[in-house]
C-alpha positions as CSV (number, residue, x, y, z in Angstrom):
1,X,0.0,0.0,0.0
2,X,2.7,2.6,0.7
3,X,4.1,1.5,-2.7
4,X,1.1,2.7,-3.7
5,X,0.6,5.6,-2.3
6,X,4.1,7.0,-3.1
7,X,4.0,6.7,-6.7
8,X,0.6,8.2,-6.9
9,X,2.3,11.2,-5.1
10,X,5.1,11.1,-7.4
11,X,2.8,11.0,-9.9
12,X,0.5,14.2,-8.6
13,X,3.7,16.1,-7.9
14,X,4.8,15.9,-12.1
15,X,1.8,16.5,-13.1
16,X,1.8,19.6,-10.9
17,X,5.6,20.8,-12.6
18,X,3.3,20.2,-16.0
19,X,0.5,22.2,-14.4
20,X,3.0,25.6,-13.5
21,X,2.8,26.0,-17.1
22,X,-0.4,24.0,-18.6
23,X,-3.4,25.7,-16.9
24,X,-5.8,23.2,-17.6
25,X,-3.8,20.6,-15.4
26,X,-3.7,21.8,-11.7
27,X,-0.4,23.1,-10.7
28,X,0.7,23.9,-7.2
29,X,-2.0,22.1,-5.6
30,X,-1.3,19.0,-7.4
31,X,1.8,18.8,-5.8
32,X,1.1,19.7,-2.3
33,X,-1.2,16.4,-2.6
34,X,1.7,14.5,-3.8
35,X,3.3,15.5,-0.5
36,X,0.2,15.0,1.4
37,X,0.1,11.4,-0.3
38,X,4.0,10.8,0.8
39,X,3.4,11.5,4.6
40,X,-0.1,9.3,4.5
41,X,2.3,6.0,4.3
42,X,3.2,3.8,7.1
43,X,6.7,4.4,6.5
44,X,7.0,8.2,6.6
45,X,6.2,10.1,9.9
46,X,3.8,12.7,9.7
47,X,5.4,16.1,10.0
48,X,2.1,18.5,10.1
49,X,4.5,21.8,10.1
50,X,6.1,20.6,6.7
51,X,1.9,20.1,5.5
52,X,0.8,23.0,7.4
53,X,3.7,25.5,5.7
54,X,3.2,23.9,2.4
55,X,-0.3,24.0,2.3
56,X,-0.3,27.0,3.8
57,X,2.2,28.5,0.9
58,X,0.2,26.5,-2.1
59,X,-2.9,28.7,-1.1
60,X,-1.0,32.2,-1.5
61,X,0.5,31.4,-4.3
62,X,-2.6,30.1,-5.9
63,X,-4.2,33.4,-4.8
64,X,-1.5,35.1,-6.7
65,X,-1.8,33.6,-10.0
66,X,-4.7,35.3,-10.4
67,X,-3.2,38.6,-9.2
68,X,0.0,39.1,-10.4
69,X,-0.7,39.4,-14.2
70,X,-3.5,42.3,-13.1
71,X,-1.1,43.8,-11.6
72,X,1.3,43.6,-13.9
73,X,-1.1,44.8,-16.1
74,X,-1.4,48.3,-13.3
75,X,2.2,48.5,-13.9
76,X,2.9,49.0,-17.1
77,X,0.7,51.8,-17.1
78,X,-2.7,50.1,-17.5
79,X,-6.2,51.2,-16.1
80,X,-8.9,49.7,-14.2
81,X,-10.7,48.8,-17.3
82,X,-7.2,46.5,-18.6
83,X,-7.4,45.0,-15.0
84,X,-10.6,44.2,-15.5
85,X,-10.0,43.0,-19.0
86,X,-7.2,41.3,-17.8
87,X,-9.3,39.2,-15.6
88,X,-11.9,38.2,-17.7
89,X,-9.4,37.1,-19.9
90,X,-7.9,35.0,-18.0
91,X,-11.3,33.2,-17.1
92,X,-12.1,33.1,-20.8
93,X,-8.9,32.0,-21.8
94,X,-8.5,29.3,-19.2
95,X,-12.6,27.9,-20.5
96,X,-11.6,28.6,-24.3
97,X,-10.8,25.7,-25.7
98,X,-7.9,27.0,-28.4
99,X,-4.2,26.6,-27.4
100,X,-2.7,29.1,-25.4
101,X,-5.8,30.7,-24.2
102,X,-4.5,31.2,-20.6
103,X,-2.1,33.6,-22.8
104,X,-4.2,34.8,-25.1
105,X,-6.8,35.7,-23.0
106,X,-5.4,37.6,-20.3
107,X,-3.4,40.0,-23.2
108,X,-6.4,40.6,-25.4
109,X,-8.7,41.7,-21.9
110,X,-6.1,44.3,-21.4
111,X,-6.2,45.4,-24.2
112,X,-10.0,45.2,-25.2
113,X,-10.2,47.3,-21.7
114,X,-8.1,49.3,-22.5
115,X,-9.4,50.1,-26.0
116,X,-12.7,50.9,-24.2
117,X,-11.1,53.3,-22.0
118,X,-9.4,55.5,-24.7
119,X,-10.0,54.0,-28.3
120,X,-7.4,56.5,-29.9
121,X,-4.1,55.4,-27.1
122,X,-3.6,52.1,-28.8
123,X,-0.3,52.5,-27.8
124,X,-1.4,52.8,-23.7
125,X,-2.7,49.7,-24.8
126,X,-0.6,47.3,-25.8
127,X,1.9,48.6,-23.3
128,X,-0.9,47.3,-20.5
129,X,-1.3,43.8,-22.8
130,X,2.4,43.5,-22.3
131,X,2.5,43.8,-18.8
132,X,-0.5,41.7,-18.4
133,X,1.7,39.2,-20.4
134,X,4.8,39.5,-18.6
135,X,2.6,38.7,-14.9
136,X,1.6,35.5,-16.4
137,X,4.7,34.3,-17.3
138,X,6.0,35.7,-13.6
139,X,3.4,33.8,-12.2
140,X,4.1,30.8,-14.3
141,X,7.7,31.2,-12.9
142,X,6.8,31.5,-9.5
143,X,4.4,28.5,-9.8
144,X,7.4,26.2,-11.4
145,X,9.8,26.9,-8.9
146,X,7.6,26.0,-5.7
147,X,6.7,22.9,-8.1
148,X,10.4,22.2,-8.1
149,X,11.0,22.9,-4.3
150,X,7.8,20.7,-3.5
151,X,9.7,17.9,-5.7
152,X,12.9,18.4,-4.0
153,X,10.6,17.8,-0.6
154,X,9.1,14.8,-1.9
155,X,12.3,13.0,-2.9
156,X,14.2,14.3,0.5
157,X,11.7,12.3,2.2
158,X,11.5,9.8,0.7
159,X,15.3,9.2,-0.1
160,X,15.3,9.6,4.1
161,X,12.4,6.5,4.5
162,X,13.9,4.7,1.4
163,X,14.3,1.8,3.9
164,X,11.4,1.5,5.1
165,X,8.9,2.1,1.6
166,X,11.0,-0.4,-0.5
């Protein structure tokens, strides 16, 4: 059973790397469940500080993927209308079913917003798109790397209980 167990986490914790960067597949959640799968075995002791700060850390930073590109978006110059824009898009593009939506959709809701704000500042515009843009792929970074570190925890712990799961 802990055989088991472990190599479903495994298996939650890559799909959650792939999910820092493919939207439809869940990212930094995925992997906290690995973890949570890991320390459910016999042969690992349950550290509830390790759960607790990880869990604790999957929720802020899940928070903040839909943050960050909107205020990226602030940034660059961009009004309420692009943050607005920005977030709808990023609903829409996560639901639309064409490639690179979560992309897509955040940029073109900035500047759609935008547009609507002042139609003749195309220029205000795009610069808003961009730094819708550039938040996404921030947050896409920021989600990889706690997938990597939440990895890293997986295999410490169980290269530590090796012994006792094999």
């Amino acid at each position: 059973m802990d055989l088991l167990l472990v190599l479903l986490g495994f298996i939650c914790v890559i799909v959650g790397i792939f999910g820092s960067f493919i939207p439809v597949l869940p990212g930094l959640s995925s992997c906290w469940i690995g973890l949570l799968l890991l320390y459910l075995t016999k042969a690992v002791e349950n550290n509830y500080w390790v759960l607790a700060i990880t869990f604790i850390l999957m929720i802020i930073i899940t928070i903040l993927d839909y943050i960050i590109p909107a205020k990226g978006t602030k940034k660059f110059g961009g009004s309420s209308y692009g943050v607005w824009g920005t977030n709808i898009g990023l609903i829409v593009g996560i639901l639309a079913p064409i490639p690179f939506g979560v992309i897509i959709g955040p940029f073109l809701g900035a500047l759609i917003g935008e547009l609507l704000y002042d139609s003749r500042n195309h220029k205000r515009a795009i610069k808003a798109a961009t730094g819708s843009l550039i938040g996404f792929l921030a947050s896409s970074f920021v989600n990889f790397l706690f997938s990597i570190i939440y990895l890293g925890i997986f295999l410490t712990v169980l290269w530590q209980n090796r012994a006792l799961i094999f």
